[in-house]
N, C-alpha and C positions, 0 to 999 in steps of 0.2 A: 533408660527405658526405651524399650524400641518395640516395634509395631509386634514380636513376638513373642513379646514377654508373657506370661500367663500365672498364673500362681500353682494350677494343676498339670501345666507342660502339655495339657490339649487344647486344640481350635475350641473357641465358644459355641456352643448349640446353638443357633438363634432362635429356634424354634420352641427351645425351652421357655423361651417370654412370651408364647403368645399363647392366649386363652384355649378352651377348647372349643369355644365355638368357631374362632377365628382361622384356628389351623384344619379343620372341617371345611370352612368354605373354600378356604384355601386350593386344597385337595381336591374340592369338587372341581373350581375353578381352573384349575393346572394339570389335570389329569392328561397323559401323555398320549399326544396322536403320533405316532410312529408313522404310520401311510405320508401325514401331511408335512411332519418332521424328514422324510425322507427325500421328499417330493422337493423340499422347499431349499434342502442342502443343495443335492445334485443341479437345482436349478442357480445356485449360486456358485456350484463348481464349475458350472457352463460359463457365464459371466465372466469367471476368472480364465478360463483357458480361452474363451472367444479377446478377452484383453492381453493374452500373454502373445495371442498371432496375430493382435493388431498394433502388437510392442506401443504398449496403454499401458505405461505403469506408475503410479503417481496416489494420490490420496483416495482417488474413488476405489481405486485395488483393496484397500485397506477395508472397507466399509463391506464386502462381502465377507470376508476373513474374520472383523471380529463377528456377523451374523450368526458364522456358521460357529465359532468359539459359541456363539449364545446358543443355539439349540442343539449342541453335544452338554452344555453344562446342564441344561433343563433337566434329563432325568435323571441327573444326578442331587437335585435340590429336591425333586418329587422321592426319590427312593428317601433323604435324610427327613421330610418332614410325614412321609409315611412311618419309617419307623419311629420317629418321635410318636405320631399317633398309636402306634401300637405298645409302647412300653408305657402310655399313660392310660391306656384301653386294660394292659394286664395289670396294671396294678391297684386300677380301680376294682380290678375285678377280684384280685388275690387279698387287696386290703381291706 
């Protein structure tokens, strides 16, 4: 058994376990700032090239890198648990 084993050969939804209020607040709560998401990358690309010309390279390198891994993976968790709300929004509505 290894970490990719599945029984339906897709990733788990996570967001199928959580209620509908929970994934509402969610959504309020994570709603994507793009301006400040953009703001806060570039300001971490700075970081990285101001330590690549002061030949800085060592653990603190690492800690802008995975940052910015964190806010490219953001609107990709907000796009899966929006559309999770919405295929539970139409079938409320179709059922």
């Amino acid at each position: 058994m290894g970490l990719n084993d599945h029984k339906s050969g897709k990733e788990a939804n996570p967001w199928a376990q959580q209620t509908d209020q929970a994934l509402e607040q969610w959504l309020q709560k994570n709603r994507p700032k793009p301006l400040f998401d953009a703001f806060f990358i570039g300001f971490l690309i700075g970081i990285l090239i101001f330590g690549a010309a002061a030949n800085v390279w060592g653990f603190f390198a690492l800690i802008p890198l995975v940052l910015i891994y964190l806010f490219l993976k953001k609107p990709k968790q907000y796009a899966a648990a929006k559309q999770e709300w919405e295929r539970r929004k139409g079938s409320k509505v179709s059922g």
